[in-house]
N, C-alpha and C positions, 0 to 999 in steps of 0.2 A: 504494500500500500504506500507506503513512506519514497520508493520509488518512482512509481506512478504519481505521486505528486511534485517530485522532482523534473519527471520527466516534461509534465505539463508546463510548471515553470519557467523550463528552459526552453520550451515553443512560444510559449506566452510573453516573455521578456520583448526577443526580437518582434513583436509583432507592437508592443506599446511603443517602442522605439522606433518604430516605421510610422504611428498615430502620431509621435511628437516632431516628426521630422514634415508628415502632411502639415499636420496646425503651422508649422511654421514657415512653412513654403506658400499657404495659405495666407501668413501675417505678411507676408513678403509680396504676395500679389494683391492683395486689398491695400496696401500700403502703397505698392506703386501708382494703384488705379487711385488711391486719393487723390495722391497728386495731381492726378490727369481731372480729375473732379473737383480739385477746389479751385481750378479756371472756372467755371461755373458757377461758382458759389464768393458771395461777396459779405465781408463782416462787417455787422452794422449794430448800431445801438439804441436802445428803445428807450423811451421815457418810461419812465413808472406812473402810476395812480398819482403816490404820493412826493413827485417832483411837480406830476400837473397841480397837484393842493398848492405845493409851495410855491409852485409862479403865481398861480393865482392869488395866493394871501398877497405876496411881495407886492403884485400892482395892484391888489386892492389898497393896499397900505400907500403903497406912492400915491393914489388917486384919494386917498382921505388927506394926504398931505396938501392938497390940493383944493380939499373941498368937495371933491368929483365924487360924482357913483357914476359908475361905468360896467361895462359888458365886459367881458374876459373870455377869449377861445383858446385855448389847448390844443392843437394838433399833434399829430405824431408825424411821423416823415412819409409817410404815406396819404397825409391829410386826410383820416380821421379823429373825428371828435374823441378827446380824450377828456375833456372837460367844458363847458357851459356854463357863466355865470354872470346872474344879472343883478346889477344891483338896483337898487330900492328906487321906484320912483325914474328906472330908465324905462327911456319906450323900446315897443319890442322891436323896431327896424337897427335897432343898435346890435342885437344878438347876433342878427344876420350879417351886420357888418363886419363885429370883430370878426367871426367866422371865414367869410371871404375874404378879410386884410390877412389872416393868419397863413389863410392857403395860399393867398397869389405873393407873401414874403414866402413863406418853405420854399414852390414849386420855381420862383425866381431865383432864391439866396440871396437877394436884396431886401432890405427895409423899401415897406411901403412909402412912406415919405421921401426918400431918397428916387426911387421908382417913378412917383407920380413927376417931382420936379425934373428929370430926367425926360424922361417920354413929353412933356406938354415940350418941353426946349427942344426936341428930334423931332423933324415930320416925319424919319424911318419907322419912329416906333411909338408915334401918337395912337395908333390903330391897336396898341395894347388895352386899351382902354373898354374895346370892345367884345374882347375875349368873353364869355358867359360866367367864368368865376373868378377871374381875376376884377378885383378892386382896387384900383390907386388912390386912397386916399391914405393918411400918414394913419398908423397905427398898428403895425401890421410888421413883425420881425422874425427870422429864421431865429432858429435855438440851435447855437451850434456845440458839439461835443467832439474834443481833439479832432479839429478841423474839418468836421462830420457836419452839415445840417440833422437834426435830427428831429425836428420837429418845429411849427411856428407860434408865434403869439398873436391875437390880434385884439384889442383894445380899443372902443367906440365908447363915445359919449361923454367924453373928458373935457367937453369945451373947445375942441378944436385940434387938428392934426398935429401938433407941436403936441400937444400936451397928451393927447393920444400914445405919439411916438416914446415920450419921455415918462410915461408911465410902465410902457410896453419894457422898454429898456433897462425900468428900475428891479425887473422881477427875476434877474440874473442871479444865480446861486454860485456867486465864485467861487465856495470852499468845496463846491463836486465839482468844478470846471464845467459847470453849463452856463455859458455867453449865448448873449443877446448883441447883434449889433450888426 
């Protein structure tokens, strides 16, 4: 008997040894084929819930500095809504504005304000104006993350584009490196 187990053994050895040498001829050709697969695939960075709270408190806060109750959008880099907020006593075409300044900063990587001043001084690209979701009016900024856009701001109802722009701007969280600008 004691035999017979040895002799199994010694069949059974070389044959795990032939499974460890697949798996790893195996890790060797998935490994290759990453490489050839991660041309296809691009690394990107998402806002969280609780980054879109924080820009929102930040320019709620610059717009009380102000005086101001204003609308607030949150986009992510894909321009959806990650966040909505209206403050007290704004009317509701304000919602839709931040909205649309939030998306036409992301999908440009310009500040609205910057954008609209721009475009009205070019007759090349006054016809941006026209686009169905781009908005040029000032309030409206990319969120950038190590040099990533990753998402936009947009800010209505502040009294006016400057003050729009410069509330949009104040809800920057320097100490994670997410810029506004």
């Amino acid at each position: 008997m004691f035999y017979k187990l040895q002799l199994l053994l010694l069949l059974f050895i070389p044959m795990l040894s032939l499974a460890q040498n697949s798996k790893q001829e195996r890790k060797k050709q998935n490994a290759g084929n990453y490489q050839v697969q991660t041309a296809y695939i691009a690394d990107s960075h998402q806002l969280t819930l609780e980054a879109a709270l924080e820009l929102t408190n930040r320019a709620r806060a610059a717009a009380k500095s102000l005086k101001k109750e204003v609308s607030i959008a949150i986009l992510d880099a894909s321009g959806q809504v990650i966040m909505m907020s209206r403050g007290n006593g704004v009317g509701p075409h304000n919602t839709e504005a931040a909205r649309r300044k939030a998306y036409t900063s992301l999908s440009i990587k310009t500040p609205t304000l910057l954008l609209a001043r721009n475009a009205k001084a070019n007759a090349d690209t006054q016809n941006l104006a026209h686009l169905p979701e781009l908005l040029l009016l000032g309030g409206g900024c990319p969120i950038w993350y190590n040099g990533q856009v990753i998402g936009g701001i947009g800010v209505a109802g502040g009294g006016g584009p400057e003050n729009d722009d410069a509330i949009a701007k104040a809800a920057a969280i320097q100490a994670a490196a997410i810029l506004i600008h």
